[in-house]
Structure formats: structure tokens, C-alpha cells
C-alpha positions in Angstrom: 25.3 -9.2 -42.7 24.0 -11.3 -40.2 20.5 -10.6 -38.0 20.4 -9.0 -35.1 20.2 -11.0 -32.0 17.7 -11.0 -29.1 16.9 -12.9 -25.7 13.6 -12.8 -23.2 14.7 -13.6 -19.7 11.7 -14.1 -16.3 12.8 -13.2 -13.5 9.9 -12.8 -10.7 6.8 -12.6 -12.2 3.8 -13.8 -13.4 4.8 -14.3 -16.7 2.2 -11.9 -18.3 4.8 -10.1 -20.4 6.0 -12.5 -22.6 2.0 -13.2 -22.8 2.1 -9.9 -24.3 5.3 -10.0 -26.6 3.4 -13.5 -28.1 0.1 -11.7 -28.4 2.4 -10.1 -31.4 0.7 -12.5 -33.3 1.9 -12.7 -37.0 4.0 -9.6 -36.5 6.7 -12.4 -34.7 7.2 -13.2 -37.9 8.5 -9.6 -38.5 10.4 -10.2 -35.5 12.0 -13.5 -36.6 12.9 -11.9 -40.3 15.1 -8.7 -37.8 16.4 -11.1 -35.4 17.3 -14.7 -34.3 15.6 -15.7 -30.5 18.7 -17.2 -29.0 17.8 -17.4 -25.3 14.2 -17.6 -23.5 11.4 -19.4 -21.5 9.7 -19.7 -25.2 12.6 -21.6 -26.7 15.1 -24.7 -25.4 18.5 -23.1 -25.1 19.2 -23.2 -21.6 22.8 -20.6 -21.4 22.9 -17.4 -22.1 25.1 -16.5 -24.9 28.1 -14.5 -24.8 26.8 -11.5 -26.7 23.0 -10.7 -27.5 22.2 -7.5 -29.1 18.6 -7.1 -27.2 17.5 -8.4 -24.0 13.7 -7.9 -22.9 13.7 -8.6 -19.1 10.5 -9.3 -17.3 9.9 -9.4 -13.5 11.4 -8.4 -10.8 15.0 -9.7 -8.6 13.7 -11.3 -5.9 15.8 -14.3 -5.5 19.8 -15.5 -5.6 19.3 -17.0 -8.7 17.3 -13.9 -10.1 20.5 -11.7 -9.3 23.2 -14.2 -10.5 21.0 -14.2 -13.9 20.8 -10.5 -14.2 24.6 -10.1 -13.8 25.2 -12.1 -16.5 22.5 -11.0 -18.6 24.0 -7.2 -18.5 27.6 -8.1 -18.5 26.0 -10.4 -22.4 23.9 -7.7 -23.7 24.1 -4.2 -25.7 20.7 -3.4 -24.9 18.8 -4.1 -22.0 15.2 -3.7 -21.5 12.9 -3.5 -18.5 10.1 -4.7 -19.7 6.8 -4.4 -17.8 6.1 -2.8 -14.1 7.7 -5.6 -11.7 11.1 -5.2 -13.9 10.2 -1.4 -13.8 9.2 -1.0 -10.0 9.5 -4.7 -8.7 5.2 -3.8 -8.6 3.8 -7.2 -7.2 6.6 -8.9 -6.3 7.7 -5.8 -4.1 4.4 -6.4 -2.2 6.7 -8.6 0.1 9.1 -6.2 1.2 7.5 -5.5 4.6 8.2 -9.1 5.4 11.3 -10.6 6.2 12.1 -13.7 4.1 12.2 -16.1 6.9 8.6 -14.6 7.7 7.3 -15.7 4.5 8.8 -18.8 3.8 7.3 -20.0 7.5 3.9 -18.8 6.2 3.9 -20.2 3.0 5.5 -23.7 3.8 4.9 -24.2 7.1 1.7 -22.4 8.7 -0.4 -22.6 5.2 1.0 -26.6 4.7 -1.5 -29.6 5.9 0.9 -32.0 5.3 4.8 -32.2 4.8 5.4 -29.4 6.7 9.0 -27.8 5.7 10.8 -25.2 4.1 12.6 -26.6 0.5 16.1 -25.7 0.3 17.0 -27.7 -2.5 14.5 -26.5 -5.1 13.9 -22.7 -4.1 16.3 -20.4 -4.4 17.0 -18.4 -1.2 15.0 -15.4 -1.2 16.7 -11.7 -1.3 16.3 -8.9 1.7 13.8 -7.5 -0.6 12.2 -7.6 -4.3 14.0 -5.0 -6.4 13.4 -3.8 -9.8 16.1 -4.7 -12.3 17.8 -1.0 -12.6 18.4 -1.4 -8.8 20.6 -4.0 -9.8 22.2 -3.4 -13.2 21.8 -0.7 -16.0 18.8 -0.7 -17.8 19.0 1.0 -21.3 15.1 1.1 -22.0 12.0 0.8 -19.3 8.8 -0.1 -21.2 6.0 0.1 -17.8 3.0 -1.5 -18.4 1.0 -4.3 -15.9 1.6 -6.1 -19.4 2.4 -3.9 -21.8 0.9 -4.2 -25.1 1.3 -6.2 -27.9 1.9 -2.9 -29.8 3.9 -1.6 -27.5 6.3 -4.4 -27.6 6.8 -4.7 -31.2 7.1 -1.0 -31.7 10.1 -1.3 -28.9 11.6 -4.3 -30.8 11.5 -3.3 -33.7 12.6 0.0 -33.2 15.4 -1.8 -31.0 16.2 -3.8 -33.8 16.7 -0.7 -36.5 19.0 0.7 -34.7 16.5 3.6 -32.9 15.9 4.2 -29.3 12.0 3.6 -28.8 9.7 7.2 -27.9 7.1 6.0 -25.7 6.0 9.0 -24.8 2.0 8.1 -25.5 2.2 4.3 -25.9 2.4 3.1 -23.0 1.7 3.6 -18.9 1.8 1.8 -15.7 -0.6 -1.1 -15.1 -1.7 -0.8 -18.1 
């Protein structure tokens, strides 16, 4: 039988989750023994592949490219996880939604610039109405809050994941915390 597969995708964030899932420590070596890391930031494949069994999803869809990525990310995995508060409740990210786009992108590249005053529209992808969490967008099978969340937490998730059980986190875990 073969192992189980399993993906990390960052969308908007701060990268603090996958922080977290490292801070595993010697227990990724548990992790690597259940299952083969087949698409994230932490490793060079670059496409998602056409099937992964878990997906842990961190931050929050605040951009074109963030939405295109989360499609596909559903429509290629069994198991989706939300995995901290911005994929939960789009948390810091979501702090923009008072502004319009066009509001922030004038403050942040052109009022707040002392030189080379413009707006990139080569390298940044064009912002959304608003910051969303990722169930706003597609179906998300497990939400793991936490501003990260543990260490503990994640393995326990995984690994439950990974045997075939849906996680109980009724105890282990909160948000922001």
C-alpha cells in the first residue's frame, strides 16, 4: 500500500502556521513515515498534483491568484483543512475590508512611496473586493483556529488525518491562540 499524500498551501498570511506545523520538531518525522509532502512553500514542487489526500491551508483569499489556487486546491484534495484563524475568519487580512482595493494600493504604493511612485501590475496580483476566509470560497472539511495553532495541535490533526479519523478538537485548540 502506498503512503498517504499531503500538501501545505499560503495563501494571505503571515506565514506563522507553517511556523507552527515545523515547530513539530522530530514528530515530522512521524509525519514523513504517514505521508509523502508533495506540494508546499517548504518543498520545490511548484504544481499541485492531481490528487492529494490532505491539504492544510493557511491564510486567507485575498487576491486573484489566492482564489484561482484555492479552486484548484479543492477540486485536488479529499480533505481540506483550514488551518489557523485568517483561513478560519480571514482574521488579519480581513482588517482591509473597510477599504476599497484601489484605496489601499494608492496608500501603500503611492502616498507611503518616496521614490518610484506607482502601482505594480505585473508582480501583484489584483486584489479581491474583500479578504475572505477559505470556506467562503470552497468546502472546508476540518477548521483548526488558532493565531498559530500549536505544534500539538497540528500533529494531533495530521496524524489523526492521516489514520483515517476526523480530528476532536474540542479542548485543543482556540482562536488567537
Amino acid at each position: 500500500m502506498s503512503k498517504a499524500t499531503m500538501a501545505t498551501v499560503w495563501l494571505d498570511g503571515c506565514s506563522g502556521c507553517h511556523m507552527s506545523f515545523l515547530d513539530i520538531d522530530e514528530r515530522l518525522i512521524t509525519v514523513a513515515e504517514l505521508a509523502e509532502l508533495v506540494y508546499s512553500p517548504l518543498v520545490d514542487n511548484k504544481v499541485f498534483p492531481e490528487m492529494v489526500d490532505v491539504t492544510l491551508v493557511e491564510g486567507a483569499v485575498s487576491n486573484e491568484d489566492d482564489y484561482e489556487k484555492i479552486k484548484k486546491v479543492r477540486a485536488h484534495t479529499k480533505i481540506l483543512v483550514s488551518l489557523g484563524d485568517c483561513a478560519v475568519t480571514a482574521n488579519v487580512p480581513g482588517m482591509r475590508n473597510p477599504f476599497k482595493p484601489e484605496a489601499l494600493l494608492n496608500r501603500a504604493y503611492l502616498e507611503n512611496a518616496d521614490a518610484n511612485q506607482h502601482i505594480p501590475v505585473q508582480v501583484i496580483p489584483p486584489l479581491r473586493k474583500m479578504s475572505v476566509p477559505v470556506h467562503q470560497i470552497v468546502k472546508v472539511d476540518v477548521f483548526v483556529p488558532g493565531c498559530p495553532p500549536s505544534a500539538d495541535t497540528i500533529f494531533y490533526v495530521v496524524t489523526e488525518l492521516l489514520a483515517g479519523r476526523m480530528p476532536d478538537l474540542t479542548g485543543k485548540t482556540r482562536f488567537g491562540a
